[in-house]
C-alpha positions in Angstrom: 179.6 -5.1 -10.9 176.8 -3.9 -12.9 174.4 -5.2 -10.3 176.0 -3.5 -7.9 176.0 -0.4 -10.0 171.9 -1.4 -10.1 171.5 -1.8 -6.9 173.2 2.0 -5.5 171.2 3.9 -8.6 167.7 2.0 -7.5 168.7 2.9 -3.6 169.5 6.8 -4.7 166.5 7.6 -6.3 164.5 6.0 -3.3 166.3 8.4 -1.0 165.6 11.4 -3.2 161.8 10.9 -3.5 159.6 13.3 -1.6 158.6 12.2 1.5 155.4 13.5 2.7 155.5 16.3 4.8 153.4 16.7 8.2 151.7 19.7 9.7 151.8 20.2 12.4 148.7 20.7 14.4 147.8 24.0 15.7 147.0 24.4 19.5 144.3 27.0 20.5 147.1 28.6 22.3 149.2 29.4 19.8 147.3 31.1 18.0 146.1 33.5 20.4 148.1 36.6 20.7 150.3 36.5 24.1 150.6 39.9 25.8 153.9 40.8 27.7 153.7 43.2 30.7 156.0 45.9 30.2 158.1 46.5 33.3 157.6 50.3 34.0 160.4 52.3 36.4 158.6 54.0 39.5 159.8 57.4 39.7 162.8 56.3 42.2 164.1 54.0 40.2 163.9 56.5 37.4 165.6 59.2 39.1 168.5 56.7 40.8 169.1 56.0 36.6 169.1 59.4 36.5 171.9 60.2 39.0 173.8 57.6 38.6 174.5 58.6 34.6 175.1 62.1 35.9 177.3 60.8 38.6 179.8 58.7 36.2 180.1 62.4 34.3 180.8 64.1 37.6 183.2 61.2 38.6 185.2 61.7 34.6 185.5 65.1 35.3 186.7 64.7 38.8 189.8 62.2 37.8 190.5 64.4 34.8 190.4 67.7 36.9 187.7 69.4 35.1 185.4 71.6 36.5 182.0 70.4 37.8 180.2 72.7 37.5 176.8 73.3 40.4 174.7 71.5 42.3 171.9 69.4 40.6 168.8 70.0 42.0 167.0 67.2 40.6 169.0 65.4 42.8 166.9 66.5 46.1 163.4 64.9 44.4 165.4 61.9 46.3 163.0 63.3 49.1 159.5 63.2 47.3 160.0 60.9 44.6 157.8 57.9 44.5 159.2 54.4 45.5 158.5 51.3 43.9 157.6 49.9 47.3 156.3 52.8 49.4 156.9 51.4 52.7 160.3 51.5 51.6 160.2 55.4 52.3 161.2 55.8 56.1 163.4 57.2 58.8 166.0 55.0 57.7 165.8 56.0 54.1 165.4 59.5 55.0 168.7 59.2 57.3 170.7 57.7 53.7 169.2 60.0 51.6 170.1 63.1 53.5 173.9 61.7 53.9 173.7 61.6 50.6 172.4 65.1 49.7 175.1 66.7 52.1 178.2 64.7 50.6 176.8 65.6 47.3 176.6 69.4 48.1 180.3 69.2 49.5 181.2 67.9 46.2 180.3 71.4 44.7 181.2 73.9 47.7 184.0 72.1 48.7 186.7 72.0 45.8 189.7 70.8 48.1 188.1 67.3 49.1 185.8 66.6 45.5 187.1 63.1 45.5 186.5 62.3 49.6 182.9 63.7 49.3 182.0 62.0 46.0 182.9 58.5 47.5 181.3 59.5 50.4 178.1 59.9 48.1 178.7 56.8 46.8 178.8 55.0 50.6 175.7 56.6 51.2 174.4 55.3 48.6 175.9 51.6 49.1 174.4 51.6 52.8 170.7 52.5 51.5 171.0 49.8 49.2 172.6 47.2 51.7 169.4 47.7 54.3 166.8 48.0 51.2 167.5 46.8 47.6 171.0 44.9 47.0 170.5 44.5 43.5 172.1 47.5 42.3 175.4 47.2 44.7 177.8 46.3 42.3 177.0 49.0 39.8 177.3 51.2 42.8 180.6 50.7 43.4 182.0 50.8 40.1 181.5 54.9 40.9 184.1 55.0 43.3 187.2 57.3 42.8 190.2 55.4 43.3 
């Protein structure tokens, strides 16, 4: 028993020395500082943020029965605003963007329909997207007035 006893405090204080720790070595690459490019917005994509925040507001106020109040011309730089791919700007862009203009200046002169011309906006914007840039489809929709 005591040899047993031995045995278990000899094997402990084996375990507990310090073993000697390694550095690693350091590659030439990890020291050198990485640079990330920073994604920037082209003005577009910009302004589309931009009217999209403004158009969840609109669509509140719609569904609650607030007022909206007028037109947002910042909304017609849609014409000269720069694209992210500039060859992106033509006759079939300009077609969705000016369907999208008129339903959204129905929205304001037209109090009766509000809620057929916003969704209407929204379309126009769905069908630009579907022939150019997918990717923000789904967020799209989630501005429909149901």
């Amino acid at each position: 028993m005591k040899k047993l006893l031995l045995i278990l405090v000899i094997i402990g204080l084996l375990s507990c020395q310090k073993k000697e720790q390694k550095t690693p070595k350091t590659d030439s690459s990890c020291t050198k500082e990485k640079k990330f490019d920073v994604y920037e917005l082209s003005e577009m994509a910009s302004l589309m943020e931009q009217m999209y925040a403004y158009n969840l507001q609109i669509k509140d106020r719609i569904v609650k029965g607030d007022t909206i109040g007028k037109y947002p011309e910042f909304f017609n730089k849609l014409f000269t605003a720069k694209l992210t791919d500039a060859t992106d700007k033509d006759p079939f862009f300009d077609e969705k963007a000016t369907a999208y203009i008129k339903a959204q200046k129905l929205i304001y002169s037209d109090s009766k329909n509000v809620k057929l011309h916003f969704n209407e906006g929204v379309t126009a914007c769905i069908t630009c997207h579907e022939g150019k840039c997918g990717g923000p489809i789904p967020k799209i929709k989630k501005l429909f007035i149901k």
